[in-house]
C-alpha positions as CSV (number, residue, x, y, z in Angstrom):
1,X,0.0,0.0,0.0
2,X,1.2,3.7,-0.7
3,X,1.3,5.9,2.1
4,X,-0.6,8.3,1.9
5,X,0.1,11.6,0.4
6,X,-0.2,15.2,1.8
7,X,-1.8,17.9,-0.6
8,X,1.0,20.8,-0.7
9,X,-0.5,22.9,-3.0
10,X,-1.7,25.9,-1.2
11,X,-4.9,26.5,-3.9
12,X,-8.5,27.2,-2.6
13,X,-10.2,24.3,-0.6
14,X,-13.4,22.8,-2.9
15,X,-15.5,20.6,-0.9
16,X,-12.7,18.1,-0.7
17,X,-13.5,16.6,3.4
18,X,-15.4,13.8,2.8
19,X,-15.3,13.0,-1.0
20,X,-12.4,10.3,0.0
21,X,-14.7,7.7,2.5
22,X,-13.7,5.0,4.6
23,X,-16.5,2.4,5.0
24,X,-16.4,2.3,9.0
25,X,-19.0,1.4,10.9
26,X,-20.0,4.0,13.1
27,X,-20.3,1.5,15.9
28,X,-16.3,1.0,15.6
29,X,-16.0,4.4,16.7
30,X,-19.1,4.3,19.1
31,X,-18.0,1.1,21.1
32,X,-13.9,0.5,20.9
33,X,-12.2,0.6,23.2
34,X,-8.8,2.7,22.8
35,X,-5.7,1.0,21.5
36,X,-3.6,-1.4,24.4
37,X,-0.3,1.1,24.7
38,X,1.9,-1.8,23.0
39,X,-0.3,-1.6,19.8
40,X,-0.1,2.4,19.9
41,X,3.4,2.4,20.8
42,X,4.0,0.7,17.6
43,X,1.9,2.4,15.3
44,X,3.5,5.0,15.9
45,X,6.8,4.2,15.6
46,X,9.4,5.7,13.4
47,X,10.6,4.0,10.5
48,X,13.6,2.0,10.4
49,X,16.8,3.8,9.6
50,X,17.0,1.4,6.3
51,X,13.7,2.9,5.2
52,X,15.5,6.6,5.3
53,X,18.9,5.6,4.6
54,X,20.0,8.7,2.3
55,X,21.3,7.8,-1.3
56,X,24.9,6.6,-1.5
57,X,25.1,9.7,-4.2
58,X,24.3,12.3,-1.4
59,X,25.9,10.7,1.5
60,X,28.0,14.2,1.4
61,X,25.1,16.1,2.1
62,X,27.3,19.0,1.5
63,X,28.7,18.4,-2.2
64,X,27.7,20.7,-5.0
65,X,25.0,19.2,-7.2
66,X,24.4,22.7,-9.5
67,X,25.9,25.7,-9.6
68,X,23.3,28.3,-11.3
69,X,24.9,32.1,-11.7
70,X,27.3,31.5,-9.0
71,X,24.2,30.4,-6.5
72,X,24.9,26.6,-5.0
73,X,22.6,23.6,-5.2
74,X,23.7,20.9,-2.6
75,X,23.4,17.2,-2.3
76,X,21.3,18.0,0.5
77,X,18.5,20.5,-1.3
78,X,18.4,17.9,-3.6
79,X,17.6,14.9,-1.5
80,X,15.2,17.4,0.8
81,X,13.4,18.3,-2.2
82,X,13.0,14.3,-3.3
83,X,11.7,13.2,-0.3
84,X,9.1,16.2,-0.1
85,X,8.2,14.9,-4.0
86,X,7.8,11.2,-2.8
87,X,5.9,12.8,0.4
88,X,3.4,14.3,-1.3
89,X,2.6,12.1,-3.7
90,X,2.3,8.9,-1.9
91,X,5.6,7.0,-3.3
92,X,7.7,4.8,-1.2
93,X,10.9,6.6,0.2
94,X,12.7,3.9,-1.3
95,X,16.2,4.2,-2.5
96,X,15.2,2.9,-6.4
97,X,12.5,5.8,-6.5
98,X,14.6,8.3,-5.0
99,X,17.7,7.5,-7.2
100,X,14.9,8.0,-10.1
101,X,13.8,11.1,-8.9
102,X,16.9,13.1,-8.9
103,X,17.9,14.2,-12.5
104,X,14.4,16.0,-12.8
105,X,14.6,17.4,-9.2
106,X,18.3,18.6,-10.3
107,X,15.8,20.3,-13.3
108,X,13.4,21.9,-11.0
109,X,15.7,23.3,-8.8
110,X,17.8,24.9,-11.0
111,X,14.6,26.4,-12.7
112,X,13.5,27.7,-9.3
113,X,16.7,29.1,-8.9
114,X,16.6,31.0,-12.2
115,X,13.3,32.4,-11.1
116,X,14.4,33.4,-7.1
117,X,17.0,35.4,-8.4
118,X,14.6,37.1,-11.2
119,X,12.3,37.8,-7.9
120,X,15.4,39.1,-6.0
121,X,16.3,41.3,-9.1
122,X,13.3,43.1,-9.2
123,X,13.3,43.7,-5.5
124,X,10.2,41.5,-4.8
125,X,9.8,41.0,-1.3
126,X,7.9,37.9,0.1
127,X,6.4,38.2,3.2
128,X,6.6,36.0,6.4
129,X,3.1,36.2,6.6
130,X,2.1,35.3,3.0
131,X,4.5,32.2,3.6
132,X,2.6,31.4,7.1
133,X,-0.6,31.7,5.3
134,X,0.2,29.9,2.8
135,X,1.0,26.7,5.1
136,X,-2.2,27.3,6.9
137,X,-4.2,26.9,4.0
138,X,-2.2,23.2,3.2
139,X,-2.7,22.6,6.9
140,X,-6.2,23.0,5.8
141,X,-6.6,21.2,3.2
142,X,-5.3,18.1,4.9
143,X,-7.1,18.4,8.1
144,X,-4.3,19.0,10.3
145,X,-4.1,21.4,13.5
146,X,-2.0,24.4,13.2
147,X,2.2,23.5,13.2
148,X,0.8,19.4,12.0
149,X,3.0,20.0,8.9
150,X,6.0,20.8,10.2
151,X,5.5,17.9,12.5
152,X,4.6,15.6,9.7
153,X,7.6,16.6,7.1
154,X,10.3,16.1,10.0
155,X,8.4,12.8,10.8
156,X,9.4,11.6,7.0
157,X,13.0,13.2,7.2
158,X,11.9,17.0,5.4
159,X,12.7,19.8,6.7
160,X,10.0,22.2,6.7
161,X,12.4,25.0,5.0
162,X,12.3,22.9,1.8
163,X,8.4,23.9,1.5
164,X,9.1,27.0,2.4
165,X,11.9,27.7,-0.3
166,X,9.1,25.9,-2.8
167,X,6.6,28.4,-1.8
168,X,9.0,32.0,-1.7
169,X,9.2,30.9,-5.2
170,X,5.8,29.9,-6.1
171,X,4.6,33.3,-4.7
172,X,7.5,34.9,-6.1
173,X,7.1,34.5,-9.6
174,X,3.4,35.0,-9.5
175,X,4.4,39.2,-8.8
176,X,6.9,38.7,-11.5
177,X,4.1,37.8,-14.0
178,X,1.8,40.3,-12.3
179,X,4.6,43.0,-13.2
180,X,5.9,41.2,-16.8
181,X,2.2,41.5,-17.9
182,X,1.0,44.8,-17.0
183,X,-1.9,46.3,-18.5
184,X,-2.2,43.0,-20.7
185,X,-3.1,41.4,-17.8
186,X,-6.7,43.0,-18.0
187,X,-9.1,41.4,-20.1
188,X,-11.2,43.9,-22.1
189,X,-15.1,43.3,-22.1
190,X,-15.0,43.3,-26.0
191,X,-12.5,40.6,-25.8
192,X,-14.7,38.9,-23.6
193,X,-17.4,39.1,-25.8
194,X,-15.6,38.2,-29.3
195,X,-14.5,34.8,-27.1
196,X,-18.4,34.2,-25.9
197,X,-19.3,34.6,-30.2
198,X,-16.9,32.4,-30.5
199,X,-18.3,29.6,-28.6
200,X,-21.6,29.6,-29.2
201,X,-20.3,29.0,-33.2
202,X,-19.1,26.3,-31.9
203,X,-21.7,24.9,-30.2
204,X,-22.3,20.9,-30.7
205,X,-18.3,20.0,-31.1
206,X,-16.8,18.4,-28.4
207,X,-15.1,19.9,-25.1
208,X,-12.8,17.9,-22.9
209,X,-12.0,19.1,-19.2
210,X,-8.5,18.4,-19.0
211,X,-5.4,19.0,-16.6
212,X,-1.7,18.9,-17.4
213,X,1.7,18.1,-16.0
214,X,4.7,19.5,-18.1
215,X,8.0,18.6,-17.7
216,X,10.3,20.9,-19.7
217,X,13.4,19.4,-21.9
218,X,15.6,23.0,-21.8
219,X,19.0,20.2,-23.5
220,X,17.9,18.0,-26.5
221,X,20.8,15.7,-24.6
222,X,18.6,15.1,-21.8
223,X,15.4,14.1,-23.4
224,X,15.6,10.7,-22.3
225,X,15.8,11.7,-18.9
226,X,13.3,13.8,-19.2
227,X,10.7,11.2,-20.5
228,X,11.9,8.8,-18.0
229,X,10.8,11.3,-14.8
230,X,7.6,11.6,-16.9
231,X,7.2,8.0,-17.1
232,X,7.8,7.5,-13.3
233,X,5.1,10.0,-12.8
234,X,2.6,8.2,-14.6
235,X,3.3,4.9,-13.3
236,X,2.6,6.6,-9.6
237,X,-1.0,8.3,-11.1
238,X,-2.3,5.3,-12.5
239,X,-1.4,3.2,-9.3
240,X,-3.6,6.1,-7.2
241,X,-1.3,9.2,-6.7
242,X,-3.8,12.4,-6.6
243,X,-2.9,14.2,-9.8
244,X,-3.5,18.2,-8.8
245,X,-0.5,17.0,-6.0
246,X,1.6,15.8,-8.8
247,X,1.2,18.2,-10.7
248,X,1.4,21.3,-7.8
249,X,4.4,19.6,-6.9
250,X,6.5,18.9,-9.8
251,X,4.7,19.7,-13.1
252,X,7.1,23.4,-14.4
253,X,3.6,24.8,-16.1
254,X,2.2,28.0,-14.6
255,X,-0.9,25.7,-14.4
256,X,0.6,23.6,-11.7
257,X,-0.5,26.5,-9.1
258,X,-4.1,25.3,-10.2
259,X,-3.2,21.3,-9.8
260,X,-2.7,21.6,-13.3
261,X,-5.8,22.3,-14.0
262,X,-6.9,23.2,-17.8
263,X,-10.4,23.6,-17.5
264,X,-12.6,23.0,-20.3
265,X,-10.8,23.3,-23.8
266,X,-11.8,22.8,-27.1
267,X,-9.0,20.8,-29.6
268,X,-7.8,23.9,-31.2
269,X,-6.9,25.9,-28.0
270,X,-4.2,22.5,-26.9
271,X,-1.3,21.3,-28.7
272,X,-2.2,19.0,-32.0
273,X,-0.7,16.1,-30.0
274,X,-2.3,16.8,-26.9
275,X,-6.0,16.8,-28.9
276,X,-5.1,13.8,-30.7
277,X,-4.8,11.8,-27.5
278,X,-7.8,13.8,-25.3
279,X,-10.2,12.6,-28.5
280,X,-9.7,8.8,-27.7
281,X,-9.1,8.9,-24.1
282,X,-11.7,7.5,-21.8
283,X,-12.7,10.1,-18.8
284,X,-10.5,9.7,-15.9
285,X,-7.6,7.8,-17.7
286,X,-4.4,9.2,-17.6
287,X,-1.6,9.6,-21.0
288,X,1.2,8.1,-21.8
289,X,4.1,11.4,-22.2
290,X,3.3,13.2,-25.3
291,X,6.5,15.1,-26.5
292,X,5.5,19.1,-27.4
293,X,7.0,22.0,-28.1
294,X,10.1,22.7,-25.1
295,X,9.2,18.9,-23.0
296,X,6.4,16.4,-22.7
297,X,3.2,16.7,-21.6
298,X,1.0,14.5,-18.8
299,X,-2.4,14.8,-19.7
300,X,-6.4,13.3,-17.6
301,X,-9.2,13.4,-18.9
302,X,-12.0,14.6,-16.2
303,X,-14.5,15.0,-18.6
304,X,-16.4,15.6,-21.8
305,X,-19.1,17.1,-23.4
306,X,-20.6,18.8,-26.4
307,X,-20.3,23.0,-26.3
308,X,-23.2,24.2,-25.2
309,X,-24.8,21.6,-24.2
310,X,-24.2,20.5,-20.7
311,X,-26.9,20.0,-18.2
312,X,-25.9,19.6,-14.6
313,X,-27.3,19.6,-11.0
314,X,-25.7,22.4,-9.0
315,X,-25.7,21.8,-5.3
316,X,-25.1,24.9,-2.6
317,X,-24.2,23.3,0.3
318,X,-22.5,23.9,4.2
319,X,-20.1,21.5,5.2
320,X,-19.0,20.9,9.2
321,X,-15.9,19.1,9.8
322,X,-14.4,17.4,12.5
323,X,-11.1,16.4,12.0
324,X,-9.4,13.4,13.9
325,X,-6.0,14.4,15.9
326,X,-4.6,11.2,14.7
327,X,-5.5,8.9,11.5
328,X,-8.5,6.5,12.3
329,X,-8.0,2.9,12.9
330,X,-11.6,1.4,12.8
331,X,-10.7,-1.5,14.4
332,X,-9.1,0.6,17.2
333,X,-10.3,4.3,17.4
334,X,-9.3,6.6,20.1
335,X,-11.1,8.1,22.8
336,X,-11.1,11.6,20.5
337,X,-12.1,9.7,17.9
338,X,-15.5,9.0,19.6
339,X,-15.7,12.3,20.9
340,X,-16.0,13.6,17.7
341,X,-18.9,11.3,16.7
342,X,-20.7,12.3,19.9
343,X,-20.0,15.7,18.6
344,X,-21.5,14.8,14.5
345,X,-25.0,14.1,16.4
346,X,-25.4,16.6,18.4
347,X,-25.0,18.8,15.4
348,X,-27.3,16.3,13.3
349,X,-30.1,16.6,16.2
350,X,-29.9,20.4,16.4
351,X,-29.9,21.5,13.0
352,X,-32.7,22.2,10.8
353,X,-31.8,23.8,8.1
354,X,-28.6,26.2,6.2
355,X,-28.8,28.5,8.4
356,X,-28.7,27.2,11.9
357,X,-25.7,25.0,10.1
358,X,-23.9,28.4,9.2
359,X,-25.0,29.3,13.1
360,X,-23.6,25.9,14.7
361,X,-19.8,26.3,12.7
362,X,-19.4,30.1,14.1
363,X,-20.4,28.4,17.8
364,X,-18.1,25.4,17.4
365,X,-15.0,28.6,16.5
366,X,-15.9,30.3,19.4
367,X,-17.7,32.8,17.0
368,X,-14.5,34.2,15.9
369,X,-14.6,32.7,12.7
370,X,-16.5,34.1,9.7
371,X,-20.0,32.5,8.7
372,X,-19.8,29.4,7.3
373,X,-20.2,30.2,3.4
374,X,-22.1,27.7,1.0
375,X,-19.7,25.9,-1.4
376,X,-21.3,24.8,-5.1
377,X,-21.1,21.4,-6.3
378,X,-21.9,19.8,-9.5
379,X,-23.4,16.7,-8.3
380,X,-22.7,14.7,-11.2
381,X,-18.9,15.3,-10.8
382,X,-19.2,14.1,-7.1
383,X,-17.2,10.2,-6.3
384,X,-17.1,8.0,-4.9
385,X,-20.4,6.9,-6.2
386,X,-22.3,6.0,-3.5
387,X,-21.4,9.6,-1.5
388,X,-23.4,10.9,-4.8
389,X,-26.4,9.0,-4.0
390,X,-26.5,9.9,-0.6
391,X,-26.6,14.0,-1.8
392,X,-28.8,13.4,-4.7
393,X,-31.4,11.8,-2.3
394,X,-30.6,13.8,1.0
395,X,-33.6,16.7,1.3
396,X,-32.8,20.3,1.7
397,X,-32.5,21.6,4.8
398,X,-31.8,18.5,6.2
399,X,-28.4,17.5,8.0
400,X,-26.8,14.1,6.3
401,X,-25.9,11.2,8.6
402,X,-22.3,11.7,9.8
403,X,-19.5,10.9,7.2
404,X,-16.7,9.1,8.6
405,X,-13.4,9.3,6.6
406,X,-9.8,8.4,8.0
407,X,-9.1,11.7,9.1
408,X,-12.3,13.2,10.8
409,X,-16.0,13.0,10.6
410,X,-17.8,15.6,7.7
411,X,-21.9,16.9,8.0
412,X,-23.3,18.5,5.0
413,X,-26.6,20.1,4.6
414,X,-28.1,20.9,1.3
415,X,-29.3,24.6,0.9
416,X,-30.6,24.1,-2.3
417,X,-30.1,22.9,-5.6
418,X,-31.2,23.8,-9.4
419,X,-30.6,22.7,-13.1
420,X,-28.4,24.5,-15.2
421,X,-26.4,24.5,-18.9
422,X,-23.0,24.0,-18.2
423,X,-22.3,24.0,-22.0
424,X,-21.4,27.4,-22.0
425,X,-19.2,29.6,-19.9
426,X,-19.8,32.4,-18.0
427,X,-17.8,36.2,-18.8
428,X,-16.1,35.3,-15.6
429,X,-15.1,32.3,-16.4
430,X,-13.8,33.4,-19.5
431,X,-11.7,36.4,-18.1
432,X,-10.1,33.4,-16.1
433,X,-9.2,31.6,-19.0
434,X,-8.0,34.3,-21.3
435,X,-5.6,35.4,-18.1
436,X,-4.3,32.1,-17.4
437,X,-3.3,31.8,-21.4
438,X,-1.8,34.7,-21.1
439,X,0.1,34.5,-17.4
440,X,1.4,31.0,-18.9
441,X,2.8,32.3,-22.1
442,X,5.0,34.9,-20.1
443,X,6.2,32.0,-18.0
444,X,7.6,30.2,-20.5
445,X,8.7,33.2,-22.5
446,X,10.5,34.3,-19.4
447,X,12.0,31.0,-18.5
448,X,13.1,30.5,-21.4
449,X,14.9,34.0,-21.4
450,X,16.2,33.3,-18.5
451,X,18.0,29.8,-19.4
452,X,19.3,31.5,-22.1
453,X,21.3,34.0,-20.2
454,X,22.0,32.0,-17.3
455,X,25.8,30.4,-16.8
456,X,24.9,26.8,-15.3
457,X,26.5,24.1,-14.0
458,X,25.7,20.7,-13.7
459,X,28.4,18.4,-11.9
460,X,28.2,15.0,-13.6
461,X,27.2,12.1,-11.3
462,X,23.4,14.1,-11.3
């Protein structure tokens, strides 16, 4: 079994607590009683030294790996930065998949040196706070109390600076794009509406909802490499590894910010290789590397659907979650644990409807926290399957039974819910899409640029 990976992109939260269920009877948690201290003793233990033996090729944490404009790259970033990868992903720390890893981490990091030192030239300052933030929102994501991540990254042999670096950059080069863009980066109500004419001539052809992981090839001479990383990618995605992580994590498009995400896009707005493959792909398969202009290209297939025609059921929704302090062992769950069940219906016997839901999350804060907004869910796009059927038959108004997942308990209440045409998109939606074209093309544009002028240095044995 993989372990199990930790989302570390810091993108907005959508709906994401209980879409990943455990099928645990709510009696486990109910009746149990906690672990003897033995059998928590061990299942807590660290692993063994073999499992986080470093690799024989960074034994000297302190050798150069890169030199990029006079600015060091150390056995040790490299291994950090690999383990982090293989962390948040779900791969084994194995030495085989770390020893895999490294010529394309060598890549990135060198890339994200290229682009620290752009941010430093332009005198770009990142705050501590927008760093802090940042983390909070992953801690989010993954249910974990405040400082969990730091805990959990030094628990797997990461040091919680590598993230940090990651992000600098990450938040970095956003400004830089900001500033390389300039007025181009607004998007003109007529330009708006010469896109809109331009869909609805389309309307009838197909539409695919796609996402992306690019892996640039900057030397012809390392092409092979390259496509090797890509292949070890894919091999990890089709055996269960989220792809927005992957692709947040190690995919060099602007769109990896996003989880990669495309969005809905017609054949003629992707490469020609790209929309040969997306035309024959079932949805939720994942490609084999398709080589494109500067690297290859990792492509799924979320959905399809003829342009402008797409009916869907919309759901607004309030979600209460309760995380678990520690992941749930049904066979053995902890005295928190059941507390937190105990807590699920009391909230299940006192609310009737949104509102008092939006009322009971500001109580359950201490009522410092803001109201509890309603999140928007296409129902049809909900797994695993039988969480749909549960919201497609659950009434409005009405609190669901409590939703047990490995790593806390989740109540949703339906607000409401209508019909609409998804076929075609809204002016908001397509001011999103024009900007992320455009911020993309200046990344690459810059990157590029920036190779080109740079004086790098790869030690061989990388």
């Amino acid at each position: 079994m993989m372990p199990r990976p930790i989302t570390l992109s810091a993108a907005p939260r959508r709906f994401a607590a209980a879409l990943c269920l455990l099928v645990v009877p709510l009696t486990a948690l109910a009746q149990q009683s906690p672990p003897a201290p033995a059998a928590h003793a061990a299942k807590h233990a660290k692993p063994s030294a073999a499992s986080n033996s470093p690799s024989s090729a960074n034994t000297d944490k302190s050798r150069i790996v890169a030199v990029v404009n006079g600015d060091v790259i150390t056995a040790a970033d490299v291994n950090d930065r690999r383990r982090l990868f293989a962390l948040s992903t779900g791969l084994p720390v194995s030495q085989d998949v770390l020893d895999r890893l490294t010529p394309q981490v060598v890549r990135q990091l060198v890339d994200e040196r290229l682009r620290l030192q752009e941010v430093q030239r332009r005198k770009i300052i990142i705050k501590d706070k927008e760093i802090a933030d940042s983390i909070g929102d992953i801690e989010k994501q993954n249910h974990m109390q405040p400082g969990g991540l730091r805990k959990q990254l030094a628990s797997d042999g990461v040091s919680i600076l590598t993230l940090i670096d990651q992000l600098r950059v990450q938040l970095g080069w956003t400004r830089v794009l900001r500033d390389q863009l300039g007025t181009e980066a607004q998007i003109t109500p007529a330009e708006v509406d010469e896109q809109l004419r331009l869909v609805k001539a389309q309307t009838g052809k197909p539409e695919y909802n796609v996402a992306e992981i690019f892996v640039p090839v900057e030397d012809p001479a390392r092409e092979d490499e390259a496509r090797r990383f890509a292949n070890t990618v894919i091999e990890q995605l089709r055996k269960g590894a989220p792809f927005p992580v992957v692709a947040a994590q190690f995919s060099q498009s602007q769109t990896a910010l996003q989880g990669g995400d495309l969005g809905w896009v017609e054949p003629n707005q992707v490469d020609p290789e790209v929309a040969h493959v997306i035309a024959q792909m079932p949805v939720g398969a994942v490609s084999n590397p398709i080589r494109v202009a500067g690297g290859y290209s990792i492509v799924t297939l979320r959905a399809k659907r003829q342009i402008g025609n797409d009916p869907a059921t919309m759901l607004h929704l309030r979600e209460i979650s309760l995380p678990f302090t520690t992941p749930l062992d049904p066979a053995n769950p902890t005295d928190q644990q059941r507390q937190q069940l105990e807590q699920a219906k009391k909230i299940i016997a006192s609310v009737h409807d949104c509102t008092q839901m939006a009322h009971v999350a500001q109580t359950l804060t201490g009522g410092n926290a803001p109201p509890l907004p309603e999140a928007q869910v296409r129902l049809e796009n909900v797994n695993p399957p039988q969480f749909r059927s549960m919201l497609a038959s659950l009434p409005d108004n009405k609190p669901s039974q409590p939703l047990v997942s490995r790593d806390g308990i989740a109540v949703v209440v339906i607000c409401s819910r209508e019909q609409r045409n998804l076929g075609l998109p809204s002016k908001q939606e397509i001011v999103q899409k024009l900007l992320s074209d455009r911020i993309e093309l200046a990344s690459r544009q810059l990157q590029e640029n920036l190779h080109r002028r740079a004086t790098i240095d790869i030690r061989s044995g990388v």
